[in-house]
PDBQT receptor file of N, H, CA, C and O in Angstrom, charges set to zero:
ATOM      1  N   UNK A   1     -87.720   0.605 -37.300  1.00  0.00    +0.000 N 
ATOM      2  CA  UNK A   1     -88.156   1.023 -35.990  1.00  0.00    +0.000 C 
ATOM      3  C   UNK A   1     -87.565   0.061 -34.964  1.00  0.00    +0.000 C 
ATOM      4  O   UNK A   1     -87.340  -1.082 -35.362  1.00  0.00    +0.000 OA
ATOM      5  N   UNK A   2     -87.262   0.393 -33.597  1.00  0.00    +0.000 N 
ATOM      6  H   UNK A   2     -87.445   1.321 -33.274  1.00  0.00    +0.000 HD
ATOM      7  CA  UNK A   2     -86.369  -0.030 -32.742  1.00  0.00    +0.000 C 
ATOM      8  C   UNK A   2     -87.544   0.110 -31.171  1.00  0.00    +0.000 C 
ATOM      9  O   UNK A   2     -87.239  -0.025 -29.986  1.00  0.00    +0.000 OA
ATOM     10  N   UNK A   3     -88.539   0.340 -31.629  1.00  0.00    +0.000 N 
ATOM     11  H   UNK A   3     -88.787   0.450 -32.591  1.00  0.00    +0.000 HD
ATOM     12  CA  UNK A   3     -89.398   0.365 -30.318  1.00  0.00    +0.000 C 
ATOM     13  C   UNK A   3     -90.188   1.569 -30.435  1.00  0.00    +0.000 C 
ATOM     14  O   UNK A   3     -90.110   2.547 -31.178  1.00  0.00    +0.000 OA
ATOM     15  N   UNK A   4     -91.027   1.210 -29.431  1.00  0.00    +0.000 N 
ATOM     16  H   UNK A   4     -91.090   0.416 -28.827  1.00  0.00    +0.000 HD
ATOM     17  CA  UNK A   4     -91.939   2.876 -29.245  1.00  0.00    +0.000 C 
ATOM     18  C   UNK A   4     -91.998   3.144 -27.602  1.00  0.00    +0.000 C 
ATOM     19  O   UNK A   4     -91.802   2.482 -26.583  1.00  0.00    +0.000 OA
ATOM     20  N   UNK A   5     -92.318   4.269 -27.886  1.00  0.00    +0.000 N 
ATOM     21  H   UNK A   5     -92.478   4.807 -28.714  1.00  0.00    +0.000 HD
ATOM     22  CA  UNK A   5     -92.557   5.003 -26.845  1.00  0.00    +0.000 C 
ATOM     23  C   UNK A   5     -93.522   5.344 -26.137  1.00  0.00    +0.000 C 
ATOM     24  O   UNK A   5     -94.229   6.291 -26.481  1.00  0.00    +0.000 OA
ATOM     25  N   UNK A   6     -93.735   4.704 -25.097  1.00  0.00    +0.000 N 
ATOM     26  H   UNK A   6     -93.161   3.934 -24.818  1.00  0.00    +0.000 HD
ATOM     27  CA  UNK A   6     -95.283   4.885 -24.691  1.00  0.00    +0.000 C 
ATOM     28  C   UNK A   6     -94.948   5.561 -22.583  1.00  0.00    +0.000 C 
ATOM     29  O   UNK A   6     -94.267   5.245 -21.607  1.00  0.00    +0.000 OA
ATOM     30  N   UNK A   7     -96.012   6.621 -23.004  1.00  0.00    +0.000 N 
ATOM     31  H   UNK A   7     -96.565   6.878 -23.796  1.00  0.00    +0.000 HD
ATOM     32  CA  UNK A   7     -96.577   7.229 -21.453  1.00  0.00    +0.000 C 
ATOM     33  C   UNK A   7     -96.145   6.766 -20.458  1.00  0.00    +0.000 C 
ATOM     34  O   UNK A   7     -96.753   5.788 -20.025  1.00  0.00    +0.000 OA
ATOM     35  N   UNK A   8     -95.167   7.165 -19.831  1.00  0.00    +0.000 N 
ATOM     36  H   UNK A   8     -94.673   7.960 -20.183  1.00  0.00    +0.000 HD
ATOM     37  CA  UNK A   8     -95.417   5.838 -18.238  1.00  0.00    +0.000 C 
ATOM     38  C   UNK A   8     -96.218   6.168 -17.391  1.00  0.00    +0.000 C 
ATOM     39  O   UNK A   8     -95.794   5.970 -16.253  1.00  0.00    +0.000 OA
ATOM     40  N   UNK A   9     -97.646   6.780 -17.471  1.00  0.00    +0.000 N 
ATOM     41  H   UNK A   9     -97.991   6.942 -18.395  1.00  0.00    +0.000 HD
ATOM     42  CA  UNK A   9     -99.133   6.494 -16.758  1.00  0.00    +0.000 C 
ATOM     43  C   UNK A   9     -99.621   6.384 -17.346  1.00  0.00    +0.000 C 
ATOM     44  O   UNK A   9    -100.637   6.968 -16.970  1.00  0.00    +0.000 OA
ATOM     45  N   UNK A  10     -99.926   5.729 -18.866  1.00  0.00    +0.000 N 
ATOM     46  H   UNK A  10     -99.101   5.255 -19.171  1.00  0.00    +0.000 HD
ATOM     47  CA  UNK A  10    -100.368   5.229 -19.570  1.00  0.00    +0.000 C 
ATOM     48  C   UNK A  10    -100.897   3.508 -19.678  1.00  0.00    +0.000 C 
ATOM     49  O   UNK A  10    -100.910   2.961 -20.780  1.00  0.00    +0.000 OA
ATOM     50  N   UNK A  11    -101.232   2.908 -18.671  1.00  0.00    +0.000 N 
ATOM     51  H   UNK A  11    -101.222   3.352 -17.775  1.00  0.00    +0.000 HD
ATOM     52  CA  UNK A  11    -101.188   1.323 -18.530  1.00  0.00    +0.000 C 
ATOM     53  C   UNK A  11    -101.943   1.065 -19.719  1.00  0.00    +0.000 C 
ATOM     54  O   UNK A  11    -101.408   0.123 -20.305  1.00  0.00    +0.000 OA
ATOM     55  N   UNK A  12    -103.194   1.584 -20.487  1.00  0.00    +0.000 N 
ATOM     56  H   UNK A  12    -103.629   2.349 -20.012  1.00  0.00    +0.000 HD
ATOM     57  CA  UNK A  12    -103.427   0.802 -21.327  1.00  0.00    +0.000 C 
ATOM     58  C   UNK A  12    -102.828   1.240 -22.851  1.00  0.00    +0.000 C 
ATOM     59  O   UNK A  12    -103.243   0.417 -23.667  1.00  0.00    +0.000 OA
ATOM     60  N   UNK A  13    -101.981   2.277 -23.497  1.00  0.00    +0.000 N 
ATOM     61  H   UNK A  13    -101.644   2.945 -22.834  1.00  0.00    +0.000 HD
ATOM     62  CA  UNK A  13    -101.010   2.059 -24.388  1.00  0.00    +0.000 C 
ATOM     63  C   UNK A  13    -100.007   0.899 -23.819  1.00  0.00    +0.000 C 
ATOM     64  O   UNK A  13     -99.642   0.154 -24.729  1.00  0.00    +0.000 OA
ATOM     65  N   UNK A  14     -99.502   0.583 -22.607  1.00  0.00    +0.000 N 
ATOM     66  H   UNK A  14     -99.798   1.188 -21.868  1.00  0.00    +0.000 HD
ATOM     67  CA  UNK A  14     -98.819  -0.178 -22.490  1.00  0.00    +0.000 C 
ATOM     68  C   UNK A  14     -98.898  -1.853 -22.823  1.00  0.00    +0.000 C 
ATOM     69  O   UNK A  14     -98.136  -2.673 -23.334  1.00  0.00    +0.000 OA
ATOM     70  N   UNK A  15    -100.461  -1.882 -22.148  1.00  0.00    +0.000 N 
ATOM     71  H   UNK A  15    -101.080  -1.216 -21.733  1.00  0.00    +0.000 HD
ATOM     72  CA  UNK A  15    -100.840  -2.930 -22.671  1.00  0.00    +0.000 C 
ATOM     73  C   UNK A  15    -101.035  -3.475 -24.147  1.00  0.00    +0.000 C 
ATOM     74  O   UNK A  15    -100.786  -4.608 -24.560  1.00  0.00    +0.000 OA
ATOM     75  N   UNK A  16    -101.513  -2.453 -24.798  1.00  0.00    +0.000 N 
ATOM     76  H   UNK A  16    -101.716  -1.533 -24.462  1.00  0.00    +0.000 HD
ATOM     77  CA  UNK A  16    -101.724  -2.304 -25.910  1.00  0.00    +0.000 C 
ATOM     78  C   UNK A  16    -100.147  -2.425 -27.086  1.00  0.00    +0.000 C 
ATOM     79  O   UNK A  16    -100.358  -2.661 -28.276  1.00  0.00    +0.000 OA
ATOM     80  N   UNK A  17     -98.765  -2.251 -26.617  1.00  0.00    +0.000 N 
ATOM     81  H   UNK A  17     -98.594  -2.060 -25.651  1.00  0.00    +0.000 HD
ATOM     82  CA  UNK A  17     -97.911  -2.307 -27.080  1.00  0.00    +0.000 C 
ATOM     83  C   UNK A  17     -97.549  -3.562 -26.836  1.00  0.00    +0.000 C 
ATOM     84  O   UNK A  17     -97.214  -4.259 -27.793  1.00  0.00    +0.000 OA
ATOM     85  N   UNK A  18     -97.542  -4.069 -25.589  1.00  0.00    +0.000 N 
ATOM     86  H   UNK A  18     -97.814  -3.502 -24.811  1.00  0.00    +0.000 HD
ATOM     87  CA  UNK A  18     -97.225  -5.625 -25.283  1.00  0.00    +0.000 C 
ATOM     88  C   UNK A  18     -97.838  -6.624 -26.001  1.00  0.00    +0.000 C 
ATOM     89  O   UNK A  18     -97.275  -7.680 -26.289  1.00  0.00    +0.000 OA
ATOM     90  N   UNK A  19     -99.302  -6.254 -26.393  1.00  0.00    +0.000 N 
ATOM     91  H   UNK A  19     -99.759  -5.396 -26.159  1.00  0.00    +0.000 HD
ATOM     92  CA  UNK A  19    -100.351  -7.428 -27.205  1.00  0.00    +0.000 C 
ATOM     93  C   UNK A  19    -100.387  -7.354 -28.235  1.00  0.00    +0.000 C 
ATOM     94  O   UNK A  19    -100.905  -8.271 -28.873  1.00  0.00    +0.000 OA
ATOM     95  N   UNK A  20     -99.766  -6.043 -28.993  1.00  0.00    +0.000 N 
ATOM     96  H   UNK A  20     -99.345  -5.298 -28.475  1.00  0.00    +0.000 HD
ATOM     97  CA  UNK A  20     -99.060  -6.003 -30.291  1.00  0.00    +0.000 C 
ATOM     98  C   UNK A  20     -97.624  -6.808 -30.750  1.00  0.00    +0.000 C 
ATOM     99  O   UNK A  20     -97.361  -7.450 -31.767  1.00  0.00    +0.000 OA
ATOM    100  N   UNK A  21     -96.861  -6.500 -29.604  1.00  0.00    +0.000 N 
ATOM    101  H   UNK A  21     -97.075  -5.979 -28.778  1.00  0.00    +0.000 HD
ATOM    102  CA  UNK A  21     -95.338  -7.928 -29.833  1.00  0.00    +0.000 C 
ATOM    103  C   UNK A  21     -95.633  -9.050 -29.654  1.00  0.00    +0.000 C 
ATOM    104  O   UNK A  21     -95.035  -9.872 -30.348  1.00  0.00    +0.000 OA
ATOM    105  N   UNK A  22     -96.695  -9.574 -28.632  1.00  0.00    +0.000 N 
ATOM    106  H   UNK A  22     -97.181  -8.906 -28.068  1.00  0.00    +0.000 HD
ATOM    107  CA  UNK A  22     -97.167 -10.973 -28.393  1.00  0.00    +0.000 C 
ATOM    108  C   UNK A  22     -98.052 -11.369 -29.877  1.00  0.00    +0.000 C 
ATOM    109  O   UNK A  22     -97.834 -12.512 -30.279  1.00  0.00    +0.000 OA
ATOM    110  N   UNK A  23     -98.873 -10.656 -30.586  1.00  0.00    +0.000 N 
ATOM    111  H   UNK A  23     -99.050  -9.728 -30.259  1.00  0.00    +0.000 HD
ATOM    112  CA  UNK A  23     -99.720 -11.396 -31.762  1.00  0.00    +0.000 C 
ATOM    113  C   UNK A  23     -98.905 -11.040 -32.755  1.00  0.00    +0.000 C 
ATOM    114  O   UNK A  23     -99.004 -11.914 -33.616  1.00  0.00    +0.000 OA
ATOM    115  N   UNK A  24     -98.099 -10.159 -33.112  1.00  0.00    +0.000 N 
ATOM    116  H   UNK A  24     -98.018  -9.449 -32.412  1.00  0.00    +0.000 HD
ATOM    117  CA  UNK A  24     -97.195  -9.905 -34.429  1.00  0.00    +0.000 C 
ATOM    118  C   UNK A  24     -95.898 -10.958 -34.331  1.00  0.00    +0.000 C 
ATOM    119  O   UNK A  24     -95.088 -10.423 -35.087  1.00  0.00    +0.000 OA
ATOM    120  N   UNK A  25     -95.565 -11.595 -34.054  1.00  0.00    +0.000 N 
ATOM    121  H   UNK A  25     -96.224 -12.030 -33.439  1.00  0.00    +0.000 HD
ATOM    122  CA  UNK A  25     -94.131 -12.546 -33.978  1.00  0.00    +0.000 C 
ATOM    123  C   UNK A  25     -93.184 -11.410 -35.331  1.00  0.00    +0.000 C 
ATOM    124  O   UNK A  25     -92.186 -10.852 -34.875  1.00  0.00    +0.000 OA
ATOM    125  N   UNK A  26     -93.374 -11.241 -36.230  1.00  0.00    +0.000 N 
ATOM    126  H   UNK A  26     -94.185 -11.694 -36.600  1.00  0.00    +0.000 HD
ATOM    127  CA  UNK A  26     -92.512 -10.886 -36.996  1.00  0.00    +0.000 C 
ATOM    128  C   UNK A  26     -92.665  -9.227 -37.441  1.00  0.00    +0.000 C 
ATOM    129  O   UNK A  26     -92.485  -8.931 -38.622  1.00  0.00    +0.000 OA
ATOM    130  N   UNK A  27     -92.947  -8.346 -36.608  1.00  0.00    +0.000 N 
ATOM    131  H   UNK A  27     -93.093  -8.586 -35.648  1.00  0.00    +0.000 HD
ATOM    132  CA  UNK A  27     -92.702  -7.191 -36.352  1.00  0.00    +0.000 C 
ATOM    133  C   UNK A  27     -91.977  -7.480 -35.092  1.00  0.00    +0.000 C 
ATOM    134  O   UNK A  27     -91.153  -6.606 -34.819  1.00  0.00    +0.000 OA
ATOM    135  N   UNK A  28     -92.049  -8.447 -34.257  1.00  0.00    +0.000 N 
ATOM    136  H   UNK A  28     -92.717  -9.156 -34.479  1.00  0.00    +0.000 HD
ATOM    137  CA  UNK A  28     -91.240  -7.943 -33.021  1.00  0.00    +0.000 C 
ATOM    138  C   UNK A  28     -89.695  -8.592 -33.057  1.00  0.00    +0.000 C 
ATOM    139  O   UNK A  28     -88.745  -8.175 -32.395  1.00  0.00    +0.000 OA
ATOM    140  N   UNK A  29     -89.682  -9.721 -33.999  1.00  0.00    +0.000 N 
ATOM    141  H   UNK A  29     -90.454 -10.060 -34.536  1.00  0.00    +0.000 HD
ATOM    142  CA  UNK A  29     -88.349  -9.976 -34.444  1.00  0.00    +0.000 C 
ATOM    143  C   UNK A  29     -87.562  -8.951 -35.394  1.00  0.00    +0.000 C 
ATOM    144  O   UNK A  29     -86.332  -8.897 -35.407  1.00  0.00    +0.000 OA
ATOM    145  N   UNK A  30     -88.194  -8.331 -36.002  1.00  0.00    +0.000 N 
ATOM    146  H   UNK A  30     -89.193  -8.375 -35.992  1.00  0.00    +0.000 HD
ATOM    147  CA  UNK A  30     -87.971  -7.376 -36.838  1.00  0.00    +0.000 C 
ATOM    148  C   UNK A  30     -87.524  -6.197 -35.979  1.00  0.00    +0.000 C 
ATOM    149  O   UNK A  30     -86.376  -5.777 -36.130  1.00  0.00    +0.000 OA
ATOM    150  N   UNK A  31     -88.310  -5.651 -35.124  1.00  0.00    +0.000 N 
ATOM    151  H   UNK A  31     -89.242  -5.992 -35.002  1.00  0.00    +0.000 HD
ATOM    152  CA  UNK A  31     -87.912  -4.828 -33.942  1.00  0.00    +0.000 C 
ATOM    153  C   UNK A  31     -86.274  -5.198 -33.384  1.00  0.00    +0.000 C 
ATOM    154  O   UNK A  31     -85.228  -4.604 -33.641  1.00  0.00    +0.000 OA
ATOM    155  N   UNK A  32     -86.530  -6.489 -32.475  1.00  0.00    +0.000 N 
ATOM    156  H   UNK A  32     -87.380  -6.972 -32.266  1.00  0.00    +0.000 HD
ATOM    157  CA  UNK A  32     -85.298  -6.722 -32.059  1.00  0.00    +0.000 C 
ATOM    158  C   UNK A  32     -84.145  -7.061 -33.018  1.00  0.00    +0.000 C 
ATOM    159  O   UNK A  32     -83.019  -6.800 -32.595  1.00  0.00    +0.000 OA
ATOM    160  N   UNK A  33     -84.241  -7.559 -34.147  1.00  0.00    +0.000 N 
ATOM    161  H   UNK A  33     -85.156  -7.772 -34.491  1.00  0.00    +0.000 HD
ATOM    162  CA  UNK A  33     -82.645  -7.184 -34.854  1.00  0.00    +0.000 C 
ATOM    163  C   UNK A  33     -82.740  -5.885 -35.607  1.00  0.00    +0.000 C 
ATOM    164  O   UNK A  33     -81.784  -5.750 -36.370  1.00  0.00    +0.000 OA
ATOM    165  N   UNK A  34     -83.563  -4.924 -35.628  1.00  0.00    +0.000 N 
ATOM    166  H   UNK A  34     -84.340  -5.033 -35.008  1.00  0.00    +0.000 HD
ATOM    167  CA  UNK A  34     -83.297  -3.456 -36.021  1.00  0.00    +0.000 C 
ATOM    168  C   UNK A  34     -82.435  -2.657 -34.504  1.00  0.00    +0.000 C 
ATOM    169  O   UNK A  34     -81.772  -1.644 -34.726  1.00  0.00    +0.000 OA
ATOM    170  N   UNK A  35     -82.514  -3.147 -33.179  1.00  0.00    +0.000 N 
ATOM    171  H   UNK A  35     -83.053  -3.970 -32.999  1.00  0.00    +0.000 HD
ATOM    172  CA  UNK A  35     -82.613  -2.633 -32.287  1.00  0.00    +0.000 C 
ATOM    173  C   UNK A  35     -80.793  -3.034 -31.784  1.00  0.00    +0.000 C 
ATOM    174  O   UNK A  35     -79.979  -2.232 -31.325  1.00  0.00    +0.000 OA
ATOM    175  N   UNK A  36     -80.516  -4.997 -32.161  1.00  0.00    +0.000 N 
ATOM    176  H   UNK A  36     -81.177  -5.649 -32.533  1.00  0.00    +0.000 HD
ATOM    177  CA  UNK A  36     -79.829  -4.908 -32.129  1.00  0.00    +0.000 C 
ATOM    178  C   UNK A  36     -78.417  -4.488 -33.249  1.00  0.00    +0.000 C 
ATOM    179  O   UNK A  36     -77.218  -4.693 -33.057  1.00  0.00    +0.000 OA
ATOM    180  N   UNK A  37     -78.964  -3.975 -34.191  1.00  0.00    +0.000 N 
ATOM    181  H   UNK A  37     -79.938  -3.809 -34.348  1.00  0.00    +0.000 HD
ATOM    182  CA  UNK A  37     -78.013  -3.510 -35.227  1.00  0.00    +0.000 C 
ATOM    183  C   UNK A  37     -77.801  -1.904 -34.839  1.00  0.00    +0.000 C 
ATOM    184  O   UNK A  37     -76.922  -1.251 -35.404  1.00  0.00    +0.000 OA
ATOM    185  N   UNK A  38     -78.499  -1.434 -34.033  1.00  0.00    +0.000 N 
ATOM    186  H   UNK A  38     -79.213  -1.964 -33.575  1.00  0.00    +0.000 HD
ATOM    187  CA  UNK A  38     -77.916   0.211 -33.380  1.00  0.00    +0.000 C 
ATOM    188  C   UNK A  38     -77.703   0.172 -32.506  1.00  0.00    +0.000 C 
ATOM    189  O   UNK A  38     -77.550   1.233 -31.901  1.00  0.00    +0.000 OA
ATOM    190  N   UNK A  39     -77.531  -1.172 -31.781  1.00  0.00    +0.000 N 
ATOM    191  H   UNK A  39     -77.655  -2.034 -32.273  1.00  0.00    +0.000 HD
ATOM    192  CA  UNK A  39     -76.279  -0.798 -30.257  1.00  0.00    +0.000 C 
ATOM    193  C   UNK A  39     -75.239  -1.430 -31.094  1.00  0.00    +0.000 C 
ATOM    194  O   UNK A  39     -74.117  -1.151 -30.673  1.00  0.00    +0.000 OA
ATOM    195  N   UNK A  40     -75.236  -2.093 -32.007  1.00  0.00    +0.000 N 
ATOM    196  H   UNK A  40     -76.148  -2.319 -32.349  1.00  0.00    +0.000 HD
ATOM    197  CA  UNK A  40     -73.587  -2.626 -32.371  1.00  0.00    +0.000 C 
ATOM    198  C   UNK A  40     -73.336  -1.455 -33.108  1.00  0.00    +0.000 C 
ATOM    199  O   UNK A  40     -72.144  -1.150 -33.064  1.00  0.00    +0.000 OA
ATOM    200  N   UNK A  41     -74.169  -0.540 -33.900  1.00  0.00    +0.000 N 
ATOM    201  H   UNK A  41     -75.137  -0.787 -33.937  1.00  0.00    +0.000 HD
ATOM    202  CA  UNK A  41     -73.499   0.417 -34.358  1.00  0.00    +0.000 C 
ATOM    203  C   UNK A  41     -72.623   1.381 -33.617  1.00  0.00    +0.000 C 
ATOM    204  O   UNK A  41     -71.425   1.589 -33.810  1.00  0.00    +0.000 OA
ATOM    205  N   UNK A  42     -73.695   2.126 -32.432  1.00  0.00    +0.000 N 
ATOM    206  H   UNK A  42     -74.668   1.957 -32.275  1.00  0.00    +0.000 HD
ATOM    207  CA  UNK A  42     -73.662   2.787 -31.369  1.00  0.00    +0.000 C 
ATOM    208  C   UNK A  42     -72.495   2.858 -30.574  1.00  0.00    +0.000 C 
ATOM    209  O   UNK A  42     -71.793   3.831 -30.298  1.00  0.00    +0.000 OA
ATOM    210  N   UNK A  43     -72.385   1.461 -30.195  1.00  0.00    +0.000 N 
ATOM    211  H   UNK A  43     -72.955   0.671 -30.419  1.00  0.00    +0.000 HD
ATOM    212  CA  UNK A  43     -71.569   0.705 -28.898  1.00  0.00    +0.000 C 
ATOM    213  C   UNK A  43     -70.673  -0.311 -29.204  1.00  0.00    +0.000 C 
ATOM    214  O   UNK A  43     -70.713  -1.485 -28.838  1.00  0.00    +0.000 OA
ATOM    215  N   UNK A  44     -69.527   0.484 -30.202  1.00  0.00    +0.000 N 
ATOM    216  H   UNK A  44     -69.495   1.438 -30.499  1.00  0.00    +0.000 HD
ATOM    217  CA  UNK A  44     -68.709  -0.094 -30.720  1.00  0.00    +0.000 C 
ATOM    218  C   UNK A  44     -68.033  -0.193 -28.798  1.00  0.00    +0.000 C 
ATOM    219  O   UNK A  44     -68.315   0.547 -27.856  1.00  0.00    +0.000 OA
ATOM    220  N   UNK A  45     -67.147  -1.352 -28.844  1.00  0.00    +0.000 N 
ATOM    221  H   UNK A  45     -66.919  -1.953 -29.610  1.00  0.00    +0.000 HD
ATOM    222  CA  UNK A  45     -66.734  -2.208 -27.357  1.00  0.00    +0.000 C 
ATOM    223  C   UNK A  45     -65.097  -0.838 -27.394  1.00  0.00    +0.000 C 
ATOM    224  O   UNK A  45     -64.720  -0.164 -26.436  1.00  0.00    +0.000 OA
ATOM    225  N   UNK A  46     -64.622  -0.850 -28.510  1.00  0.00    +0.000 N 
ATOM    226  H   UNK A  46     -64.928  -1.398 -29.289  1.00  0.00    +0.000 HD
ATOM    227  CA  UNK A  46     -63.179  -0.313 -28.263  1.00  0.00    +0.000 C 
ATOM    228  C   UNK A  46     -63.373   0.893 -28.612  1.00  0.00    +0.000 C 
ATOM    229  O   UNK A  46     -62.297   1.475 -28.474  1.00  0.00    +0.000 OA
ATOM    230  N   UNK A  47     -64.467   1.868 -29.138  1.00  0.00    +0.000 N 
ATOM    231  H   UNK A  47     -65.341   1.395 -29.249  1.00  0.00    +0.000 HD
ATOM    232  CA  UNK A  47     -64.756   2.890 -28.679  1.00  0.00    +0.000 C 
ATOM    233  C   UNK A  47     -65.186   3.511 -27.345  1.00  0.00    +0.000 C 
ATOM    234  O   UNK A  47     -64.943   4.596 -26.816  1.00  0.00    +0.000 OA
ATOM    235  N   UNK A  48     -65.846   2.535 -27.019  1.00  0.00    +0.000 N 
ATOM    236  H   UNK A  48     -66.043   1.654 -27.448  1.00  0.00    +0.000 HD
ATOM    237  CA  UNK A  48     -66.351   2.671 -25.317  1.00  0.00    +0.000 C 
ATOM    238  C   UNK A  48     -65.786   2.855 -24.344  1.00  0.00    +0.000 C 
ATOM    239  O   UNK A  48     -66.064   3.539 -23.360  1.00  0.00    +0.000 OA
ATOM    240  N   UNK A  49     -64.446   1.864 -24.733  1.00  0.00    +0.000 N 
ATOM    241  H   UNK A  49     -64.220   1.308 -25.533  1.00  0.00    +0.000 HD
ATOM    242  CA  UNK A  49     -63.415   1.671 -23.746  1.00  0.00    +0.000 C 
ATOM    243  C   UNK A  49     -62.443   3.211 -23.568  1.00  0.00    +0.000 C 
ATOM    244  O   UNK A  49     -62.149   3.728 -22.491  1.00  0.00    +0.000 OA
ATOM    245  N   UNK A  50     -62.133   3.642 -24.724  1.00  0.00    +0.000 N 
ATOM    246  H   UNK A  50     -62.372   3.221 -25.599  1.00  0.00    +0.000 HD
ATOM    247  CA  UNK A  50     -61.421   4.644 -25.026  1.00  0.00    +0.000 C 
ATOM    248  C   UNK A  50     -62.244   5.671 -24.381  1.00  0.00    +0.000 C 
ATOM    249  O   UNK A  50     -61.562   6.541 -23.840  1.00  0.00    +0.000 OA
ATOM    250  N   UNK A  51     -63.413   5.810 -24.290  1.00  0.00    +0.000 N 
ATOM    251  H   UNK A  51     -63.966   5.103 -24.730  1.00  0.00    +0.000 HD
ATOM    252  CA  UNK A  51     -64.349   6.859 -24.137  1.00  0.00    +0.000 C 
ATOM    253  C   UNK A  51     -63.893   6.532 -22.594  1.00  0.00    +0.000 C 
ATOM    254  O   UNK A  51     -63.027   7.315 -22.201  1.00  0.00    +0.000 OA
ATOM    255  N   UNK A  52     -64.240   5.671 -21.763  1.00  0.00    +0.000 N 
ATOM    256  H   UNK A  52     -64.943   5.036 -22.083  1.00  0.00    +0.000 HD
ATOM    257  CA  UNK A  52     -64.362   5.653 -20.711  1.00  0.00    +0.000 C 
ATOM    258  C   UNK A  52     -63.156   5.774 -19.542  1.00  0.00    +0.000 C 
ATOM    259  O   UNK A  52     -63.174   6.182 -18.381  1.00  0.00    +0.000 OA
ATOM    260  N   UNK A  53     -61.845   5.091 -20.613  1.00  0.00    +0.000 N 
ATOM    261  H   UNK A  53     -61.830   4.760 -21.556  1.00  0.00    +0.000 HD
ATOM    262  CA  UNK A  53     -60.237   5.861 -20.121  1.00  0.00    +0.000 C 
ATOM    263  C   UNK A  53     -59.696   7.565 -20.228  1.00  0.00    +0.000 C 
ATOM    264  O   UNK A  53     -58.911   8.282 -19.609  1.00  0.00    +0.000 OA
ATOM    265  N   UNK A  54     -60.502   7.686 -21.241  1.00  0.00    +0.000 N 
ATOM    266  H   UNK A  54     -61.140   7.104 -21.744  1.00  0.00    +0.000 HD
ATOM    267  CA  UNK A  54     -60.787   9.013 -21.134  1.00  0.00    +0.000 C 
ATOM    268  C   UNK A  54     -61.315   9.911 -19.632  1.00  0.00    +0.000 C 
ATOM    269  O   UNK A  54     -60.599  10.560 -18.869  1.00  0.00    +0.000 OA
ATOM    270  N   UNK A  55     -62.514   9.715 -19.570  1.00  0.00    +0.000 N 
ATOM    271  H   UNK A  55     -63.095   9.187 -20.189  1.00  0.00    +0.000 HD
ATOM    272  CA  UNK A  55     -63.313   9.893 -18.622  1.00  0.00    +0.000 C 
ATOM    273  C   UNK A  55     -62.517   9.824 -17.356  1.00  0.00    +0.000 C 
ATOM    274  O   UNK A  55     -62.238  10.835 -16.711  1.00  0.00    +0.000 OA
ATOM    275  N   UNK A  56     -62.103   8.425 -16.960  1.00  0.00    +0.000 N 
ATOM    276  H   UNK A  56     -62.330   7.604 -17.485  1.00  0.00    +0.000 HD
ATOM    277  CA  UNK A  56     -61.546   8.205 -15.524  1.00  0.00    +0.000 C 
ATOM    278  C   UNK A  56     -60.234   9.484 -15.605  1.00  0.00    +0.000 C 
ATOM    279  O   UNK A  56     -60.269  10.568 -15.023  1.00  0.00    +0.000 OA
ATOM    280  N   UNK A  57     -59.131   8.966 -16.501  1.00  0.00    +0.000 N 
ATOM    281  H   UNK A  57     -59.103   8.085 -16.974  1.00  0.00    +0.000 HD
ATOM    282  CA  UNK A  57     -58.205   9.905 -16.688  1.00  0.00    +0.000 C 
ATOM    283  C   UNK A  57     -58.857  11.509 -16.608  1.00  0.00    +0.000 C 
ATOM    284  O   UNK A  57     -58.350  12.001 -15.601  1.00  0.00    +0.000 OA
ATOM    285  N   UNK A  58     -59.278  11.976 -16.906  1.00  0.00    +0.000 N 
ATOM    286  H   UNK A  58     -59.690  11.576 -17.724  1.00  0.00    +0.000 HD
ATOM    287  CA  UNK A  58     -60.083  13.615 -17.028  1.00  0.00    +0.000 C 
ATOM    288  C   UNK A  58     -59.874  13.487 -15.224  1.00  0.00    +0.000 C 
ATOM    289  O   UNK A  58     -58.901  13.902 -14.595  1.00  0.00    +0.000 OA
ATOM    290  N   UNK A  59     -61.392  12.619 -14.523  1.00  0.00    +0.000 N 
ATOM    291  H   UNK A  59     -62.182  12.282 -15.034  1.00  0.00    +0.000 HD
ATOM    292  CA  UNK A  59     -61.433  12.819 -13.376  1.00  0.00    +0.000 C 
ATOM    293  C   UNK A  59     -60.204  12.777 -12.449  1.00  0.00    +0.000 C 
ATOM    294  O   UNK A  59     -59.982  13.596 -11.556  1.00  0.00    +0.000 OA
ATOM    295  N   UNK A  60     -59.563  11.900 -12.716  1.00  0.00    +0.000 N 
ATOM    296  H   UNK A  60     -59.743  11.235 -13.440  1.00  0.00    +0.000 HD
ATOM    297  CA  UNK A  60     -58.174  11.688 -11.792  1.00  0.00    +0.000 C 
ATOM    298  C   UNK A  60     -57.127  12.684 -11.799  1.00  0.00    +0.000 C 
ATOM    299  O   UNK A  60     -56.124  12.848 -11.104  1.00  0.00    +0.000 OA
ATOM    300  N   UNK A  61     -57.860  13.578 -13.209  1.00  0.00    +0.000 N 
ATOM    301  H   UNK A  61     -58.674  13.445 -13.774  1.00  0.00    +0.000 HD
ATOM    302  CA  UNK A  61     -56.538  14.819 -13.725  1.00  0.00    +0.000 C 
ATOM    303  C   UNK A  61     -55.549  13.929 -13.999  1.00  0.00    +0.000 C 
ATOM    304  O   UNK A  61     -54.868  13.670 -13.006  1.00  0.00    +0.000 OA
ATOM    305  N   UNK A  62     -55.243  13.391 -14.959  1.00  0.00    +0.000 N 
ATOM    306  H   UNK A  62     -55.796  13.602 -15.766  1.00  0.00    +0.000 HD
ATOM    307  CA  UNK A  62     -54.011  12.443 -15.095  1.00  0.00    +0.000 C 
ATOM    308  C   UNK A  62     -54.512  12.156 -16.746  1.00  0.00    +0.000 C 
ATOM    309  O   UNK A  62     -53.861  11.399 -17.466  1.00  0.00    +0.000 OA
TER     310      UNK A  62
């Protein structure tokens, strides 16, 4: 798991998610390197780039 999802008019799930990462130390480290192992998957840097020369090129027609 990489996070949850909570209500945004929900203040007390919110709270309730925050005082869960503050007393668990090792679910929320666990969180953050699950979280950061799917943006390095995700968001490979020289895929991005390609994606995004793409993109400009499309718009410019070129």
């Amino acid at each position: 798991m990489t996070g949850r999802v909570i209500p945004t008019d929900d203040t007390t799930a919110l709270a309730d998610a925050l005082k869960d990462i503050l007393i668990d130390y090792d679910a929320s480290l666990a969180w953050a390197e699950a979280s950061q192992a799917e943006v390095v998957e995700r968001f490979d840097l020289s895929r991005e780039v390609t994606r995004l020369v793409r993109s400009i090129r499309s718009a410019s027609n070129h």
